[in-house]
N, C-alpha and C positions, 0 to 999 in steps of 0.2 A: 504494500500500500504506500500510496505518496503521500506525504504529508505538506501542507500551505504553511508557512512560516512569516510574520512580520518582525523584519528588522529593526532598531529604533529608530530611523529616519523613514519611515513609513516605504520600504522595499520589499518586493515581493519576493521570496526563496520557495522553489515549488522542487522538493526531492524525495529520495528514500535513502540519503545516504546516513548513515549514523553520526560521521563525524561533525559531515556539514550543519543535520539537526542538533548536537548538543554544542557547537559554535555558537549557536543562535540563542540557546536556552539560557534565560539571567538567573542562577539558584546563587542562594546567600549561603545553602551550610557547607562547611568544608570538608565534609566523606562525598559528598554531590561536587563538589570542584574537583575532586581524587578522582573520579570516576570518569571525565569528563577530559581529564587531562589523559587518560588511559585509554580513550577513545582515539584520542588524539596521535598518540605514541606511539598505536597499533597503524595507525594510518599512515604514520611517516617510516614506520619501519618494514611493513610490508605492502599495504595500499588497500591491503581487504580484509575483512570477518571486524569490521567498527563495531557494529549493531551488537553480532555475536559477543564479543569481547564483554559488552555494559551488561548483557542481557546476563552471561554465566555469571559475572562478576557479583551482581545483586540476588539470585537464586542462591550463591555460595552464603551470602552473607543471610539472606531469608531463613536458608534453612539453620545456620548456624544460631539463632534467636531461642530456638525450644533448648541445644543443649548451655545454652545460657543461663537460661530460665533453672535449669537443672540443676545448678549451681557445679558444672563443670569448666573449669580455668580454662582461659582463653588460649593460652602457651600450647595445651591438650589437645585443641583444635587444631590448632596452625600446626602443631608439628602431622595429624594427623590429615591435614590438608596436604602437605608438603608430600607425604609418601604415597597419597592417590598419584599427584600430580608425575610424581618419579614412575610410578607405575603404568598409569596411561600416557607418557611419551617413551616409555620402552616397547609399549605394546605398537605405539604409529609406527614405530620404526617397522615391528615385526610385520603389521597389513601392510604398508608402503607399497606400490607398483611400480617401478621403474619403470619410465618412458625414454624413449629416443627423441632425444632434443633436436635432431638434427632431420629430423619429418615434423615438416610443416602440417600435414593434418591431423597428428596428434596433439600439436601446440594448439591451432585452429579449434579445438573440441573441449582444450582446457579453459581457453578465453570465452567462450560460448556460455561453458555452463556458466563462469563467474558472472555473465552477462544476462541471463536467461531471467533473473527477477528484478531488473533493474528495468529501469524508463526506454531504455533502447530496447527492449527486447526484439523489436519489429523490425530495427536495425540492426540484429546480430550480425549475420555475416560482415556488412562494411564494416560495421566498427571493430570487430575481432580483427579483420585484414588490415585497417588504420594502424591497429596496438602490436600487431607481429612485425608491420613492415617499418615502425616508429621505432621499436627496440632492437628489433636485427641490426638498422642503421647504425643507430650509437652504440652498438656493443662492439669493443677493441678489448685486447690482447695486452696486458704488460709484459714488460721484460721475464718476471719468471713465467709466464706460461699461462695466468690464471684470468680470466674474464672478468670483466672491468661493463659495466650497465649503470649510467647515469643519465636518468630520464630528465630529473628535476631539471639540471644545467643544460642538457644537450638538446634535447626534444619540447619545442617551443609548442604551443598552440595557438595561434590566433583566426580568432571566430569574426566571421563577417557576416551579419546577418543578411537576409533573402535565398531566394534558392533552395534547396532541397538537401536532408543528411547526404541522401545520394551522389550529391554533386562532390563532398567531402574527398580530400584526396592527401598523401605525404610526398608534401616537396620535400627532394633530397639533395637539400640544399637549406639556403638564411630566405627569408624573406622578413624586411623591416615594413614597419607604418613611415616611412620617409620618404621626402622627393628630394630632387637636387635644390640646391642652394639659390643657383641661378639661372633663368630659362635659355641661356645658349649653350650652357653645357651640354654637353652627349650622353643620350639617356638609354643609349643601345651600345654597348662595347661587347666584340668578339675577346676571349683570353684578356682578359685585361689585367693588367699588376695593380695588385693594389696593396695600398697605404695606410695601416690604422693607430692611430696618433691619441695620447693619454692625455693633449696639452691643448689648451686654448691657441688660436690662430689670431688674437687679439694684441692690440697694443696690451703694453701687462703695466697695473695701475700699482699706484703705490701703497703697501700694505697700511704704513699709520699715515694719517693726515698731513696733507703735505701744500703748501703754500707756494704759490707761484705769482712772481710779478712781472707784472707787464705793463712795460712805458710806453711801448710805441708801436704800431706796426710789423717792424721786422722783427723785433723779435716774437710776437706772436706767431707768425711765418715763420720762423727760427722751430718753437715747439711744435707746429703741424709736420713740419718737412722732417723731426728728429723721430714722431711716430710711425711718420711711412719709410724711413729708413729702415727705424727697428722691424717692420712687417715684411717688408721687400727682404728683408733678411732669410727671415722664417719660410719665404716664401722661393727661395733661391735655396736654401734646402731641400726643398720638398722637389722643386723642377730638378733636380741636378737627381737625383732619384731615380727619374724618369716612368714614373708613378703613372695609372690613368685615373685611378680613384682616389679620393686623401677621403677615410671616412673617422672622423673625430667624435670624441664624446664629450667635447667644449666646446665651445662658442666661434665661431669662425665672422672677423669682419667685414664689410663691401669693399675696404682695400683689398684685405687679402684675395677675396674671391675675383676682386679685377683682375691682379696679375695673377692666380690659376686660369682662371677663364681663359685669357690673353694663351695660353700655353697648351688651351684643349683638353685641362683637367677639371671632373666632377669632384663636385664637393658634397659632402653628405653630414649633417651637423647633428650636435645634439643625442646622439644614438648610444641607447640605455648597456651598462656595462656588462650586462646576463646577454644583448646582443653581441655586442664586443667580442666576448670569449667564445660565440658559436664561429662568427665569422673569423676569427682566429684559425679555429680546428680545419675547418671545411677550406680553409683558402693557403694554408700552409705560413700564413703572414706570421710575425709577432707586431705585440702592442709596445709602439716607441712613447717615452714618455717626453723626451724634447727631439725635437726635430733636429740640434744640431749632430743626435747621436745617430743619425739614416745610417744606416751602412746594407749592399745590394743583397743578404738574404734575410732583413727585414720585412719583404715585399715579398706578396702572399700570391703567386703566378699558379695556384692549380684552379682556379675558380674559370670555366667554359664560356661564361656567357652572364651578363649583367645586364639586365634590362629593366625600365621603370614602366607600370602599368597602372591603369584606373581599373579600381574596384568598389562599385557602388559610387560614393562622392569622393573618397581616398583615395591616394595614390601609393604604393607600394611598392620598394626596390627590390628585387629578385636578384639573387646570387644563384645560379642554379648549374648543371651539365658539370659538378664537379668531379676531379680525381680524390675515387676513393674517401666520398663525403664520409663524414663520422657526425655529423649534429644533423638534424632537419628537423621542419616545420610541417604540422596538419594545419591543413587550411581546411577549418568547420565550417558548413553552411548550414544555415537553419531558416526556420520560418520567424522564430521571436528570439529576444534576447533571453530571457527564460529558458526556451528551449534548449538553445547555444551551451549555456549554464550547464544544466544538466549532462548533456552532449559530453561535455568537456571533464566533468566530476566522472562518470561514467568512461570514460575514453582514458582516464589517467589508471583507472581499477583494473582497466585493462593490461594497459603498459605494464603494471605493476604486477598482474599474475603474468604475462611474459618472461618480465624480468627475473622472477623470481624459478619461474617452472625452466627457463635456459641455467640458471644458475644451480640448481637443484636439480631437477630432472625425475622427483620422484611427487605419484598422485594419491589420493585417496578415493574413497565412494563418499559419494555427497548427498544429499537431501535428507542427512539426520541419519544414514547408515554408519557410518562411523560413529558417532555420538551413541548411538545403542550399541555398537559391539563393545566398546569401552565400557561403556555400561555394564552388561555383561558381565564384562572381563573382572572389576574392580569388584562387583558383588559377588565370583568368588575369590578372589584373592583376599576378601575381607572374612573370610573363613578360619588364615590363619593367624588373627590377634584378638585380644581378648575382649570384654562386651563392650564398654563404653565405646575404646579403640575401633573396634569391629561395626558397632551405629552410625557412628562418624563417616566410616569410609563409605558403607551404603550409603548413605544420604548423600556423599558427593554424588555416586554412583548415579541417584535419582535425580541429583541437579545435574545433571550431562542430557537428562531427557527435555527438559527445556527447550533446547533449539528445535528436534521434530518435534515439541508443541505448538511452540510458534507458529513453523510453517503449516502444519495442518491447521491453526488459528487463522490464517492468513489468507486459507485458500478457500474457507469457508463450510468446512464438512465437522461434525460429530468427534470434539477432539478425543474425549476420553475415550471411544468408542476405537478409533483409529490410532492410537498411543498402545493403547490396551493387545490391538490387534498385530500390530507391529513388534511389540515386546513378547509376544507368544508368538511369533513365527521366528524373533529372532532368535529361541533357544535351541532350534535345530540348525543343526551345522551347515545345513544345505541352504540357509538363508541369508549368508552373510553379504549377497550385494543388494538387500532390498532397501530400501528407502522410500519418502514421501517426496510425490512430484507436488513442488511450488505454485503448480498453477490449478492442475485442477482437483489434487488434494491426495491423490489415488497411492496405495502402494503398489511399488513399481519394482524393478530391477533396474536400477541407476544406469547399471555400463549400458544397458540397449539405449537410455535415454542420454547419455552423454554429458551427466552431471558428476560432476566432478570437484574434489577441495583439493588445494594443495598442501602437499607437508610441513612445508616451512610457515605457513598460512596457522595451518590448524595446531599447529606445536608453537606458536607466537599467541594463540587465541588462548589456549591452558595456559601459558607459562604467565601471561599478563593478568587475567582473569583471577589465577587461584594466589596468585602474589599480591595484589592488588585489595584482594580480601583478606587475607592472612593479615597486610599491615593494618586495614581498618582493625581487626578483632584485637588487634594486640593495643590500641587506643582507649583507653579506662579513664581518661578526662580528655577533656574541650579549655584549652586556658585563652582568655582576651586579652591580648596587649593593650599596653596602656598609649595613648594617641597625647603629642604634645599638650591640648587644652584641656586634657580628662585629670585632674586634680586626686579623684578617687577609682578604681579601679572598678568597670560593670560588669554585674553575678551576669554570668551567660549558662542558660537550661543547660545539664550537661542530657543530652540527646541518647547518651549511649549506656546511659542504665536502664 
C-alpha cells in the first residue's frame, strides 16, 4: 500500500518506501528516533528491507513486554536475543542459493522481485534493465582484484518531467542541467579535450577590506587594464593547453569568456562538484585547482562527443560515446513530479539489490519463506536451553512470522487463517520454497514466481533489527538534559517501566 505524506511546507510525498515515510514522521520520544534512524542505516547500507527492519524491530520489543512484566532482567533477554540472532544467520548461510552473477537473467529476476510490491511494479522490466545496466556501468576492479560499486557518487539520476517511464533510458556517459557561457561558443564538439578547473576565472578580490584611491582618470584606467591583465593571464593558460572545453565549478567573467570565445573554447560555469568527479572518471581528465598548474595529461581526451541539447524548457550538456565510461546518468521521464519521485526512490532499491547480488552472489526464497523456515528452525533449537531461556527464543521465533503477516495483511485475505496455513505446510520438509505472493495473497512456490530476498539484504534486516532492540531493552531510564534557561531540571514520564 502507498501511503500520502505532508511535508511541513505543505509538499506532497506519495510512497511505500519505509525510509522515505519515517523521514517524514515528527515523533518526540527517543526509542521512536532509534528506530527511525535504523531505518535509515538499513537504507544506506544496503538500499532494501527499511519497512522490514522497523516492523521486526518493534514485534522484538512487543513481545519482549510480557517477559518484563515477569519480572525477568532485561541482560536475560538480550543475551537471549543475541543467540537467536547467531542462530538464524548461521542457518541463511546454510539455505543461501548461489547464483551466477555473471547471467544477466538471473540478476534481471533478483531486481524484479525487489520491485514486484513497489509503485513500478507495471514498470518492472525497464526499470530492473535501468538498475543492471546503471551498476554494471560503474562497477570497476581495484588493484587487488576485488569489485568496487558506487552508485551514490557515480550513477546520477536526473528526472525531467513529461513523457513516459518508457521513454526512460542510461546515458553512459555525464549529462549536466548546463548550457554554454556564451552563444558563439560551439555547442557540438567531435573528441574534444577537455579542461576541469577547481578555480574561479575571475579577477580575484581582496580577502579583508581594502581601500583604493582614485584622483584622476588614468589611474582608474591604471586599475581596469591591471584586472584584465590579471584575467588575460589565466586565460593564456588555459589556451596554451589547447583545451576545447574549460568546465569550472566557479564563476567564470565576460572578460574571460571574451578571450576563450576569441580562441573557439566553450565554457561551462558553475557545475556542482558530485558532477565534477563523474566527468572526471568518464573523461580521463583531472581536476586543476589553478590554472597556472595545466600540465598536457591534465586534459580528459577519452570523452567521443559533446553536444548541448533542449529538453522541455532546459538545456542540457551531454558528455556521451565514451572510452570505457565508469559513471552514467538515467534520464527518468515521467508524467508528474510525484511520479518522477517515486521512479527514482524505487530505481535506487534497484541499483542497490544489483549492487549488492554482483557483490555477493548469493539468494534466498522471498514472500515470508524464509522468515518461516527460520522460524522453524529457532523453535527447535530452542529445545536445547532451559525454560525461561527456551520462551524467549520461541517468541523470537514467533516474531520472525510478522513479515508473512504483513504481506498476507497487505494483500487482503484471512491472515490468521493463511499464517496458520502456511506454518503447517511449513513442517514438512517438502515445503521449504513456499511463500505468500504480495499481490494476490495466495500461497505459492516463490522460485516459479521469481520472488526472491537477498542474503546480505536479509542478514542486514536480523542483525539491525535484533541489535536495535536489544539496546532499547537494556535502557531502564529516560534522563532530560538541562537546556541553558532551565534553572531546574524537568521530571520526564520514564516510558519504559
Amino acid at each position: 500500500m502507498l501511503k500520502m505524506m505532508l511535508d511541513p511546507l505543505g509538499g506532497i510525498v506519495i510512497t511505500n518506501d519505509g525510509n522515505c515515510i519515517l523521514r517524514e514522521v515528527d515523533v518526540a520520544h527517543p526509542a521512536a528516533k532509534s528506530l527511525i534512524e535504523l531505518s535509515r542505516s538499513q537504507d544506506e547500507e544496503v538500499g532494501d528491507g527499511t519497512t522490514s527492519v522497523v516492523i521486526l524491530s518493534g514485534e522484538l520489543l512487543s513481545i519482549a513486554e510480557s517477559f518484563l512484566k515477569d519480572k525477568i532482567h532485561p541482560t536475560i533477554i538480550v543475551n537471549c536475543y543475541m543467540t537467536a540472532l547467531n542462530l538464524s544467520l548461521k542457518y541463511l548461510e546454510e539455505i543461501a542459493i548461489e547464483v551466477d552473477v555473471n547471467n544477466e537473467e538471473n540478476l534481471l529476476k533478483a531486481i524484479d522481485s525487489c520491485l514486484s510490491t513497489k509503485f513500478v511494479n507495471r514498470y518492472n522490466k525497464i526499470v530492473s534493465k535501468l538498475s543492471l545496466e546503471a551498476t554494471q556501468c560503474v562497477k570497476v576492479e581495484n588493484v587487488i582484484g576485488k569489485k568496487e560499486i558506487d552508485i551514490k557518487r557515480y550513477a546520477k539520476v536526473e528526472k525531467i518531467p513529461g513523457g513516459d517511464i518508457m521513454d526512460s533510458y542510461v546515458l553512459k556517459g555525464v549529462m549536466i542541467n548546463k548550457d554554454i557561457t556564451h552563444p558563439k561558443m560551439r555547442r557540438y564538439i567531435k573528441n574534444p579535450r577537455i579542461l576541469l578547473l577547481d578555480c574561479t576565472l575571475e579577477y580575484k578580490k581582496a580577502e579583508s577590506q581594502t581601500n583604493v584611491e582614485i584622483l584622476d582618470e588614468h589611474t582608474w584606467n591604471q586599475l581596469l587594464l591591471q584586472e584584465e591583465i590579471e584575467i588575460k593571464k589565466l586565460c593564456e593558460y588555459i589556451i596554451d593547453s589547447r583545451c576545447d572545453i574549460v568546465i569550472t565549478e566557479k564563476g567564470v567573467s565576460d572578460l574571460a569568456q571574451h578571450f576563450l570565445v576569441k580562441k573557439n573554447i566553450s565554457v561551462i560555469r558553475r557545475v556542482r562538484k558530485t558532477d565534477l568527479n563523474r566527468l572526471e572518471r568518464i573523461t580521463g581528465a583531472t581536476i586543476v585547482n589553478r590554472c597556472e598548474e595545466i600540465v598536457e595529461k591534465d586534459i580528459g581526451t577519452k570523452c567521443g562527443l559533446f553536444e548541448i541539447k533542449k529538453i522541455g524548457d532546459d538545456y542540457y550538456s551531454f558528455f556521451v560515446e565514451c572510452e570505457n565510461p565508469r559513471a552514467c546518468t538515467i534520464l527518468l521521464r515521467g508524467a508528474t513530479k510525484d511520479v518522477l519521485n517515486e521512479v527514482e526512490r524505487n530505481l535506487h532499491d534497484g541499483m542497490n539489490v544489483a549492487k549488492n547480488i554482483m557483490l555477493e552472489g548469493k539468494l534466498l526464497y522471498g514472500g515470508g519463506c524464509t522468515e518461516m523456515r527460520v522460524s522453524q528452525y529457532l523453535i527447535k533449537q530452542a529445545a536445547n536451553f532451559d525454560d525461561s531461556r527456551k520462551s524467549i527464543i520461541e517468541s523470537v521465533a514467533s516474531a520472525f512470522e510478522i513479515i508473512p503477516k504483513i504481506l498476507a495483511q497487505n494483500s487482503g485475505v484471512n491472515v490468521v487463517k493463511c499464517i496458520n496455513e502456511l506454518r503447517t505446510k511449513h513442517e514438512k520438509p517438502e515445503s521449504e520454497k513456499l511463500g505468500i505472493d504480495g499481490v494476490t495473497g495466495e500461497i505459492i512456490d516463490v522460485s516459479s514466481k521469481n520472488i526472491w530476498d537477498l542474503l546480505s539484504v536479509k542478514k542486514q534486516i536480523y542483525k539491525s533489527a535484533i541489535e536495535a532492540a536489544s539496546m532499547i531493552l537494556r535502557i531502564d531510564d529516560v534522563v532530560s538534559g538541562i537546556g541553558k534557561d532551565d534553572k531546574i531540571q524537568k521530571p520526564i514520564k520514564n516510558e519504559f517501566e
